[in-house]
C-alpha positions as CSV (number, residue, x, y, z in Angstrom):
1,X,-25.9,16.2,-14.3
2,X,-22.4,16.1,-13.8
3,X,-20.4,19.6,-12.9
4,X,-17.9,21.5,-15.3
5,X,-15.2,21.9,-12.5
6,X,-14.2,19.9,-9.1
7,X,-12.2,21.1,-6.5
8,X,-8.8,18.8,-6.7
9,X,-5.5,18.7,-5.1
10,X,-2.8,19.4,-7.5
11,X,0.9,19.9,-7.5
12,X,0.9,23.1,-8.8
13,X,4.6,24.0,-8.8
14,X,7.7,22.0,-8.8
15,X,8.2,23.1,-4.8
16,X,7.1,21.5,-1.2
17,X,3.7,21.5,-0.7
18,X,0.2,20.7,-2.6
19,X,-2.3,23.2,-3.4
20,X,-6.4,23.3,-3.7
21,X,-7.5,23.9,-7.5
22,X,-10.4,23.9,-9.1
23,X,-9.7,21.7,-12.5
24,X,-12.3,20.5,-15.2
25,X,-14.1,17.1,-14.6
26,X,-12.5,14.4,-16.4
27,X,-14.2,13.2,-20.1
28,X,-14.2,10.0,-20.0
29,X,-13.7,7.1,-23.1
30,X,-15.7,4.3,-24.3
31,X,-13.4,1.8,-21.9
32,X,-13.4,4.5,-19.2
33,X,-15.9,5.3,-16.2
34,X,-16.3,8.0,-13.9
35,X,-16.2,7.6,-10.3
36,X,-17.2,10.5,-7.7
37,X,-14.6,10.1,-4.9
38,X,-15.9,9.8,-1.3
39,X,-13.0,8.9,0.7
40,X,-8.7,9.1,0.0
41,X,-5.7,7.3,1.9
42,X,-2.7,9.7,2.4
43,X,0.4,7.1,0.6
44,X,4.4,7.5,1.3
45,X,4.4,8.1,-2.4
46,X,2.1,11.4,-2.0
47,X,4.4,12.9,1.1
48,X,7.3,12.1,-1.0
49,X,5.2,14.4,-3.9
50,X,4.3,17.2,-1.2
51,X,8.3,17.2,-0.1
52,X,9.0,17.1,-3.7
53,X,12.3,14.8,-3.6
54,X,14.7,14.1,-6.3
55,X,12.4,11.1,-6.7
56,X,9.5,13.1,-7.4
57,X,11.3,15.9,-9.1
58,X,12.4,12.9,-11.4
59,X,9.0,11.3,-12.2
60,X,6.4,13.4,-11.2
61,X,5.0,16.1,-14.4
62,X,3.6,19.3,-13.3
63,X,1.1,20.0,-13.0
64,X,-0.5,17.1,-11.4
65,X,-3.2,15.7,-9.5
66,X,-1.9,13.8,-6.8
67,X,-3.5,10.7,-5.2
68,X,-4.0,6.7,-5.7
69,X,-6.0,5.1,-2.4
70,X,-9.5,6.0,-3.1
71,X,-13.6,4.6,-2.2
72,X,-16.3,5.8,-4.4
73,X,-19.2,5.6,-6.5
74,X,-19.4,5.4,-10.5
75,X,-21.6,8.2,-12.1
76,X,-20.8,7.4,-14.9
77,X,-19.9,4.7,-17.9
78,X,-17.8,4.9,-21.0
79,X,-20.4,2.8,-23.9
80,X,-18.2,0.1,-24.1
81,X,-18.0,-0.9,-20.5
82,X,-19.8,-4.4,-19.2
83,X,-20.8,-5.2,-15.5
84,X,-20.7,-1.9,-14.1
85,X,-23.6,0.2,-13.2
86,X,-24.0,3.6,-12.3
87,X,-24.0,4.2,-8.5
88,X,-21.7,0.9,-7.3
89,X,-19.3,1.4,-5.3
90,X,-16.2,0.6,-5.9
91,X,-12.6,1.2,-5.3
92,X,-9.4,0.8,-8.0
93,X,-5.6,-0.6,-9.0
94,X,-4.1,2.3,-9.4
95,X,-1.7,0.9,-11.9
96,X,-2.6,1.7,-15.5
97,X,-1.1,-1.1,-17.5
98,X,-0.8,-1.4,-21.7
99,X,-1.9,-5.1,-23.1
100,X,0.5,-5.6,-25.7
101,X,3.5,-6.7,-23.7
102,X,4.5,-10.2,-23.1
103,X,3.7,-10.2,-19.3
104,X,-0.1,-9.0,-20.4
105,X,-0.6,-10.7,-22.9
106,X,0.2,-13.8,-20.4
107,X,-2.6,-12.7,-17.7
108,X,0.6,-11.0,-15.3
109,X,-0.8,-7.8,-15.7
110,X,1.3,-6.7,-12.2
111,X,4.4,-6.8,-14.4
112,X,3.7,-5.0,-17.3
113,X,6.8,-2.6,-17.9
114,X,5.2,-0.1,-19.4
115,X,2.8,0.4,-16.1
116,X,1.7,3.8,-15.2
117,X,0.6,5.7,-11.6
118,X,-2.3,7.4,-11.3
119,X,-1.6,10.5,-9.2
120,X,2.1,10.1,-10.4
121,X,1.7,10.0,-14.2
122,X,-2.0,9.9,-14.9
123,X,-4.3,12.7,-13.2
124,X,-5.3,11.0,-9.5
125,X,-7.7,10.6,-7.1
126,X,-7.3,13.5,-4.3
127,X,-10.4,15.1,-6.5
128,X,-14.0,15.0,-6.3
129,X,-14.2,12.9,-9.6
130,X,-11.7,10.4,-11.1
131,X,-11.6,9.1,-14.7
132,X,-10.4,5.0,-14.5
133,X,-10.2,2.7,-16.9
134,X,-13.1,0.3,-16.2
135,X,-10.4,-3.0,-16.1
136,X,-9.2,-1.3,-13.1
137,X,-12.4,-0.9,-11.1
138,X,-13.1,-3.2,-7.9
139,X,-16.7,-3.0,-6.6
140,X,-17.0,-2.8,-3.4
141,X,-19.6,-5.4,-1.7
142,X,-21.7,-3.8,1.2
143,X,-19.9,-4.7,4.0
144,X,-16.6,-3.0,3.3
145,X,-17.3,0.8,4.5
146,X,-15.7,3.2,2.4
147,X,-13.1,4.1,5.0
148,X,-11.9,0.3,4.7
149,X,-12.3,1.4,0.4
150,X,-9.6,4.1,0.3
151,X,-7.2,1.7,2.1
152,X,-6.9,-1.1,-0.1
153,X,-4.6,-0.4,-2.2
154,X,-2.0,-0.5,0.6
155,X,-3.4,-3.2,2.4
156,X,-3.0,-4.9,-1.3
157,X,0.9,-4.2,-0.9
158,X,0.8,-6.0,2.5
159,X,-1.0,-9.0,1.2
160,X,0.8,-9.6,-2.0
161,X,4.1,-9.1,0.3
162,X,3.0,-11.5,3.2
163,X,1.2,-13.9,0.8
164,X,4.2,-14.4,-1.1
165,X,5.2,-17.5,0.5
166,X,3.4,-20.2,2.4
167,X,2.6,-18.9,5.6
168,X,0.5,-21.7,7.2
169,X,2.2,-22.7,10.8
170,X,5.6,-20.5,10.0
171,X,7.4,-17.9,12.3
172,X,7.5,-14.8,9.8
173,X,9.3,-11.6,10.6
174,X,8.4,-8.0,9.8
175,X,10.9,-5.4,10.0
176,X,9.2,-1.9,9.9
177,X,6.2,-1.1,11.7
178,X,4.8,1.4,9.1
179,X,1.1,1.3,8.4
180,X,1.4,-1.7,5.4
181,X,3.9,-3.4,7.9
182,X,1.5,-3.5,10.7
183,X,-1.3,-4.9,8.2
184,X,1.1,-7.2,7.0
185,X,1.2,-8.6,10.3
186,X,-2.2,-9.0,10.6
187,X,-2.6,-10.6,7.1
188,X,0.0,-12.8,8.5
189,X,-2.2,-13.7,11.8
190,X,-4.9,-14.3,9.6
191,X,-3.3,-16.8,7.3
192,X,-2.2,-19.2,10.2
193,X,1.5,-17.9,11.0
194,X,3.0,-19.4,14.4
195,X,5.0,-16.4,14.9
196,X,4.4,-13.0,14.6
197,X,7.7,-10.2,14.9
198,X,7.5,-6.8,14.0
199,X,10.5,-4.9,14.7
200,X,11.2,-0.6,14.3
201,X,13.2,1.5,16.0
202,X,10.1,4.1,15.9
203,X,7.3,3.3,19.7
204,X,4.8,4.9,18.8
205,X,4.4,3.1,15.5
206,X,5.2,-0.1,17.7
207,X,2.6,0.7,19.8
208,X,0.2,1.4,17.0
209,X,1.0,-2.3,15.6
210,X,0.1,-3.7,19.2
211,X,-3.4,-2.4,19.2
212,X,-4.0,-3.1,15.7
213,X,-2.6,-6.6,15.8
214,X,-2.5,-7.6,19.3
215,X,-1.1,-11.2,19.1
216,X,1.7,-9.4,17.4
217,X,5.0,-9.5,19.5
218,X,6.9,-6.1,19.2
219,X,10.4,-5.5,19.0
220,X,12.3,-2.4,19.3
221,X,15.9,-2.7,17.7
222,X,17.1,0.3,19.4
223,X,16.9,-1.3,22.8
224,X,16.7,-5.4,22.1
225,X,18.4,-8.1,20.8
226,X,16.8,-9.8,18.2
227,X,18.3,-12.8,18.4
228,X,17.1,-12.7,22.4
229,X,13.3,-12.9,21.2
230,X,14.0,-16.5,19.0
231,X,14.6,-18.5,22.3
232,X,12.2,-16.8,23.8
233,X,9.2,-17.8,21.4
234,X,10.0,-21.1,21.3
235,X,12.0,-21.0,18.2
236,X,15.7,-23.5,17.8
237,X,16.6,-21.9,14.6
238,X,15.1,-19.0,13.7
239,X,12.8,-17.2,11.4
240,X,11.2,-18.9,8.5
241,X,10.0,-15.9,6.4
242,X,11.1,-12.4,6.4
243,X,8.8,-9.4,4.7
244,X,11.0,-6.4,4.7
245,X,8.7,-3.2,4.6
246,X,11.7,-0.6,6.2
247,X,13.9,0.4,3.0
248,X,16.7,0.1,6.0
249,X,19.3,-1.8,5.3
250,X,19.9,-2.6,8.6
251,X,17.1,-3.6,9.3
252,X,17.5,-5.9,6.0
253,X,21.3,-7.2,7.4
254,X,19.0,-8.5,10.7
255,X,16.3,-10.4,9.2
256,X,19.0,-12.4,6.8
257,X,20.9,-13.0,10.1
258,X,17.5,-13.9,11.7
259,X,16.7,-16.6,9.5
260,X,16.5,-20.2,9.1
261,X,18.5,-22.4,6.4
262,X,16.2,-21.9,3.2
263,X,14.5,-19.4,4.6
264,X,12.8,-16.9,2.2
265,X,12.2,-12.9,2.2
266,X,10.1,-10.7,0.5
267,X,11.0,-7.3,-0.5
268,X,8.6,-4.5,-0.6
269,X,10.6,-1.6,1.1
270,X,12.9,0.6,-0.9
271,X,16.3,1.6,0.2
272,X,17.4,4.9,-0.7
273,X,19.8,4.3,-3.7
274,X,22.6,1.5,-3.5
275,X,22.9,-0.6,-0.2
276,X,25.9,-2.9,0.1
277,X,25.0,-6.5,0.6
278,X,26.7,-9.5,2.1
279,X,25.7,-12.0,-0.9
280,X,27.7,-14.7,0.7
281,X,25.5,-14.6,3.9
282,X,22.4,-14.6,1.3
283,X,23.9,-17.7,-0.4
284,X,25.2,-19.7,2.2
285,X,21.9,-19.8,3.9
286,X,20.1,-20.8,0.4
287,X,17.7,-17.7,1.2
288,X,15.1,-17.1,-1.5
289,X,14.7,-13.0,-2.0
290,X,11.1,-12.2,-3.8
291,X,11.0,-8.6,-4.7
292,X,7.5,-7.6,-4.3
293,X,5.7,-4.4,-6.6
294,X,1.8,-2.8,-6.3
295,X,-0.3,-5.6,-6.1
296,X,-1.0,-9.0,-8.4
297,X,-4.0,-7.9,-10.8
298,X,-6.5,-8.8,-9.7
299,X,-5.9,-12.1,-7.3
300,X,-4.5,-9.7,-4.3
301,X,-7.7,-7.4,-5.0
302,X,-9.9,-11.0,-4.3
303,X,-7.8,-12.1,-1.8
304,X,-8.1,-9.6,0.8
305,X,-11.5,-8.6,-0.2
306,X,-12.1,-12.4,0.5
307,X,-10.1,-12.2,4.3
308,X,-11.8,-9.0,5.2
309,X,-14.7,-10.4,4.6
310,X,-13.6,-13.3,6.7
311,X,-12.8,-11.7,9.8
312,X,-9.5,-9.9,9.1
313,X,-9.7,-6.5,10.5
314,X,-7.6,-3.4,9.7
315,X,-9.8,-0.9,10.9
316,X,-7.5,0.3,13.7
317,X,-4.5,1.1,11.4
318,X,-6.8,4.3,10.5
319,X,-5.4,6.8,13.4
320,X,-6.7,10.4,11.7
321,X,-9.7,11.0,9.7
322,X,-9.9,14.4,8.3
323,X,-12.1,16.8,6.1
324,X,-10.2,17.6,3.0
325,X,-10.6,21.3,3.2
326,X,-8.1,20.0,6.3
327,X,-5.8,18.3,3.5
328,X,-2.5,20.4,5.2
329,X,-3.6,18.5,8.6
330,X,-3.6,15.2,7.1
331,X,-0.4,15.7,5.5
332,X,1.2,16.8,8.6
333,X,0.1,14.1,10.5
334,X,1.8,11.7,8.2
335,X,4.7,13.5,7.9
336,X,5.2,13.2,12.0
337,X,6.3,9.5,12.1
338,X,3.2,9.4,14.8
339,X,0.4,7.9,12.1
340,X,-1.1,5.1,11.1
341,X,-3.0,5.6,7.9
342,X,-4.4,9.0,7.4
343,X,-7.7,9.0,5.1
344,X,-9.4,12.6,3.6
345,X,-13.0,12.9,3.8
346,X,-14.4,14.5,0.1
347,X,-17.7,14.2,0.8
């Protein structure tokens, strides 16, 4: 028998920080199931919610449970609901979508306009129980651990960025060595790239991409040329596909000079408000700019289930594992620029 209340992290108050509540256990509806959370990922999005930014100040309603990475098990199912059962595992998109748009109604549910966060808009997942529509559910075979669970919905970013173009026998360029940059790299290995440069201005998140990917060549901006490391791979011209994960528009201004003729980008870092652009270099060169958002529903979800299951591994990205009563630790360790990805224990 399911509990009254669960502990949860909420934001509370419209100021830094999250704070431990106990809040009722989710009802859930016909389409709905219930799903008691074992394990979390700490995302940008939630520091940016614990800092409580003019983005978040902006979009965020308080009070709210926080959270979208999450691994679990479903305890229980809404009487409408086909092809799930109670104690599968499972993890989620954590994109709640409407089906009455033209992009739904076309089977491109990733571009539904009316798309809403859990954690953001909708109550989230840093809790012991989570309420999910069951369209959004992914079951979780056997031989993805849970820790591997609360990560894929980042590692989803990483794959619908670096599958965005053909990758097969291409030199592809990474700028920003975040956490979903450093697993886009490997998604990259994976899928049969010649070519594999990650640059950042940050070592230790260098370093980390190294031992997570280590046919991975690493670049620090602050201190090399980029244009030294074409020659010195082999290349004549340059790179063939750039996935830009920074937000720096620096780091942007680089990869377009880095590229070949035709070359083609895809964008899933967000600058902070309006970045001046050199259109002419972007035209001139014929480069093809993809803006990439969340994850395509539900072919990145098969995808990398597919190449994990295949012999990609991501496992090292995870650099602190914590108890959430530790939540504050977690958060901290994020926050330092010194992480990979951070995941909660709940149970």
């Amino acid at each position: 028998m399911k509990p009254n209340t669960m502990s949860a992290l909420e934001k509370s108050k419209p100021e830094e920080g999250l704070w431990m509540v106990q809040a009722p256990v989710p009802e859930i509806g016909p389409d709905d199931v219930l799903i008691r959370i074992n394990r979390t990922g700490i995302c940008g999005t939630d520091i940016h919610i614990w800092n409580w930014d003019d983005w978040a100040r902006s979009t965020v309603p308080v009070p709210m449970i926080t959270g979208h990475e999450f691994a679990g098990e479903i305890v229980e199912i809404g009487k409408d609901v086909d092809g799930l059962h109670i104690g599968q595992r499972c993890s989620g998109e954590g994109h709640l979508i409407g089906h009455d748009s033209r992009q739904s109604r076309a089977g491109k549910f990733h571009l539904d306009p009316g798309t809403r966060g859990i954690g953001v808009n909708e109550q989230g997942a840093f809790a012991e129980y989570l309420r999910l529509p069951a369209f959004n559910v992914v079951p979780l075979p056997d031989d993805i651990p849970d820790e591997i669970g609360a990560i894929l919905d980042p590692l989803g970013n990483a794959v619908h960025t670096a599958l965005s173009f053909d990758l097969l026998g291409e030199d592809v360029l990474i700028t920003g060595a975040g956490p979903i940059g450093i697993m886009a790299a490997a998604v990259a290995r994976h899928a049969g790239a010649r070519n594999v440069v990650i640059t950042d201005i940050n070592p230790d998140r260098l370093k980390l991409a190294a031992h997570v990917v280590p046919t991975v060549h690493t670049v620090d901006v602050s201190k090399e040329d980029l244009h030294d490391v074409i020659p010195k791979l082999g290349m004549t011209q340059g790179f063939d596909v750039g996935l830009e994960m920074s937000g720096n528009q620096a780091a942007l201004d680089q990869m377009i000079e880095a590229l070949v003729m035709g070359g083609k980008i895809a964008l899933l870092g967000i600058p902070p408000g309006k970045s001046p652009v050199d259109w002419s270099r972007i035209v001139f060169k014929a480069i093809t700019l993809k803006g990439v958002y969340g994850r395509e529903m539900f072919e990145t979800w098969y995808k990398m289930i597919a190449m994990l299951q295949n012999g990609l591994d991501v496992s090292r990205v995870i650099t602190h594992t914590f108890d959430v009563s530790d939540f504050a630790l977690g958060f901290e360790a994020m926050k330092s620029g010194r992480s990979g990805k951070v995941v909660l224990n709940w149970r």
